[in-house]
N, C-alpha and C positions, 0 to 999 in steps of 0.2 A: 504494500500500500504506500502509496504517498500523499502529500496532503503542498500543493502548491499557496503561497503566500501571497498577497495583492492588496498592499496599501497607498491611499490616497496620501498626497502631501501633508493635507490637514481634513482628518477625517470627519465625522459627527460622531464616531463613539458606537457606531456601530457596524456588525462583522457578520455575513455569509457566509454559511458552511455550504456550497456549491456541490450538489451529488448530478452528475449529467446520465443521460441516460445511456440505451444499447442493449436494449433487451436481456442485460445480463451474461450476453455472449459478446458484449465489447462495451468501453467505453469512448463517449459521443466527448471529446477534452477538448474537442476547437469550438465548432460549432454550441456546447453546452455547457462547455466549460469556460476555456481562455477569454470569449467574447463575451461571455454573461460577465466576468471577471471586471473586463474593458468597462463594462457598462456601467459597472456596479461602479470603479473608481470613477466614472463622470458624474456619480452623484453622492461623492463624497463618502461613500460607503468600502470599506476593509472587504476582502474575500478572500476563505477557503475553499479551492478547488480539490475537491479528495478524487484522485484516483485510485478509486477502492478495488480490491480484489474479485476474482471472478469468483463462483460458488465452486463451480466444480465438485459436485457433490457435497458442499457442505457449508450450507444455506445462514449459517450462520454469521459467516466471513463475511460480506459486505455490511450488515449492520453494526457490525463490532469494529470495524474500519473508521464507520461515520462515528460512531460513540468516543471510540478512540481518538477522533479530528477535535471532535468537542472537550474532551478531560484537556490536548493538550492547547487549546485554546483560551478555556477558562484557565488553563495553569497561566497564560501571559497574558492574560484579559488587563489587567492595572498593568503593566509595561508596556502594554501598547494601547492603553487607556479608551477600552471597547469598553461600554454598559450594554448591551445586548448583543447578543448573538442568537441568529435566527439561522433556518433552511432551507434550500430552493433547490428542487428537481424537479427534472424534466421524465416521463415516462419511464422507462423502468427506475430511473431516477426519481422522480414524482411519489414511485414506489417505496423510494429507500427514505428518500425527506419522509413523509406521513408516516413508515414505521419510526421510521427515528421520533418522531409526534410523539406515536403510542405507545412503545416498548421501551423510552427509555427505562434508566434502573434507578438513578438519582438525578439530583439539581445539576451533578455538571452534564449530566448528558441531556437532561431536558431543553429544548429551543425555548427562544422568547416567544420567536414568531415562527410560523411557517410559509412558504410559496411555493405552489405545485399548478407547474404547468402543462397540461394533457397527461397527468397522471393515472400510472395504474394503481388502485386501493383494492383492487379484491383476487383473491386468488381460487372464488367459485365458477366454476362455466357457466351456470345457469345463466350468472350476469352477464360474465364476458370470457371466453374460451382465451387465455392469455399465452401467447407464445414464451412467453415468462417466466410460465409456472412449473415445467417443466427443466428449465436451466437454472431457477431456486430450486425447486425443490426434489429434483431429479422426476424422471420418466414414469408417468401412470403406472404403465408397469410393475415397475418392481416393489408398488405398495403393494401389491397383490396379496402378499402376505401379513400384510399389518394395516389394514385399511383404517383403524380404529388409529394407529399412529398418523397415518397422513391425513387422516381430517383433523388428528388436533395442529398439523402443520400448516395447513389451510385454513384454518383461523385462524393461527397466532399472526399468520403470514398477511391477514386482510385487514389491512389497518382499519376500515369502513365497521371492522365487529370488535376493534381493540378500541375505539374512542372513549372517554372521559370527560367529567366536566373539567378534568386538569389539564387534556389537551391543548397547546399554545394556539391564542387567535392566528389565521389560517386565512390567506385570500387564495383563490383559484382561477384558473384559465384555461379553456379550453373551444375548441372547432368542433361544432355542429355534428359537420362530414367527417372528424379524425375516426382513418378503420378502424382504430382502437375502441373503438366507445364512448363517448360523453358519460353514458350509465357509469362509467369506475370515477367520473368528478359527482355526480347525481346522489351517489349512494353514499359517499363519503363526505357531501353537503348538507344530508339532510341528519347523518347521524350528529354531526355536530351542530347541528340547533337542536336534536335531540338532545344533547346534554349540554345545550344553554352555554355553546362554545363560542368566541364572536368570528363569526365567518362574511367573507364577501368573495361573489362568485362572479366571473365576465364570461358569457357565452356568445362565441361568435359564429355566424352563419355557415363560414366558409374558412378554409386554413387550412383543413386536414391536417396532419400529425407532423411533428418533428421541426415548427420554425424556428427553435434555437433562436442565435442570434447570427448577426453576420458583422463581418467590417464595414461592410457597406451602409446600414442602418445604426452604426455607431457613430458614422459619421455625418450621416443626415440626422 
C-alpha cells in the first residue's frame, strides 16, 4: 500500500483521504486519484491518495489500507494543522470511502465527512449484480461450502446495511444512465436519513460511470 501526500501552500485545515476506484482488479491513481488531488489543492484543501492493495482473496486488505491512511494521518493531523479529515471514492472506490463510513473501529479511523461518487454500497444482486463482488470477496463458487459465511461477508461488505446514526455526514453523486446502478447511491441515501445521518444527494440525467476528473477541467 501506499498513501500519496498533496498539500496546499496555505490550506483550511482540512485533508482527503482519496480511495479511486477499479473494480478492485486495478487502481483508477490519475484519472481518481492524482486529478481529484489537483482539484482538491485548488480549493485549498490537503489530500491523501491511498493506493491500496488489491484483495486477492482477502477482502480485508483494502479496508485496512484506508484505516491504516487514517491512524497515520490523524498521527500528523496538528503538524500539518488538519481539523478534519474526510473520504472521497469513486466506484469500487465509493465502495471502500462508505465502508471506511461504516466499519470503522475507533475515532482515528472514523471520517468527518464523507464523498462518494457513482458509488458501489451493496454487495446483494438483487440490487445490483457487482463485478466487484467477486474480486472482494472471491468467486460465488467457492462459498458453496459455507454459504452461511459468505452472506455474513455480504453484509459486513454492504455499507447500505452497516449504516449508523454515527455514520459521518455524507454528500453523493451520481448518472442516471451509470451501468453500475444509481440503486447502490439510492439505497445507501435512504439508509442514512434512516438513521437521521445529514446527507445531500446530486443526480444527474446523463454521465454514465467513471468521470473522474481530468487536467482538462482543472483547468477550466
Amino acid at each position: 500500500a501506499r498513501i500519496d501526500l498533496y498539500f496546499p501552500k496555505k490550506g483550511n485545515g482540512q485533508m482527503v483521504v482519496v480511495c479511486p476506484g477499479g473494480g478492485y482488479t486495478g487502481v483508477s491513481s490519475y484519472n481518481e486519484g492524482l486529478y481529484v488531488a489537483e482539484w482538491l489543492l485548488s480549493k485549498v484543501v490537503a489530500a491523501a491518495v491511498v493506493k491500496y492493495r488489491l484483495p486477492n482473496g482477502h477482502c480485508e486488505v483494502p479496508i485496512t489500507d484506508v484505516q491504516n491512511a487514517f491512524r497515520y494521518c490523524r498521527a500528523h493531523s496538528q503538524e500539518w494543522g488538519m481539523n478534519q479529515i474526510g473520504v472521497m471514492g469513486f466506484s469500487a472506490g465509493g465502495h471502500l470511502a462508505s465502508s471506511a463510513s461504516t466499519l470503522y473501529v475507533d475515532k482515528e479511523t472514523r471520517p468527518d465527512f464523507a464523498i462518494l461518487i457513482y458509488p458501489v454500497t451493496t454487495m446483494y444482486y438483487e440490487i445490483y449484480k457487482s463485478a466487484g463482488r467477486p474480486s472482494l470477496l472471491g468467486a460465488d463458487e467457492k462459498w458453496a461450502a459455507d454459504p452461511e459465511g459468505h452472506e455474513r461477508l455480504i453484509k459486513r461488505f454492504s455499507p447500505h446495511k452497516q449504516v449508523t446514526p454515527d455514520t459521518p455526514p455524507t454528500f453523493i453523486a451520481h448518472s442516471t444512465n451509470d451501468k453500475t446502478l444509481v440503486d447502490n447511491s439510492l439505497v445507501y441515501y435512504k439508509s442514512l436519513l434512516d438513521n437521521k445521518v445529514s446527507v445531500e444527494m446530486h443526480l444527474f440525467p446523463t454521465g454514465g460511470h467513471g468521470w473522474g476528473f481530468s487536467s482538462e477541467k482543472i483547468k477550466g
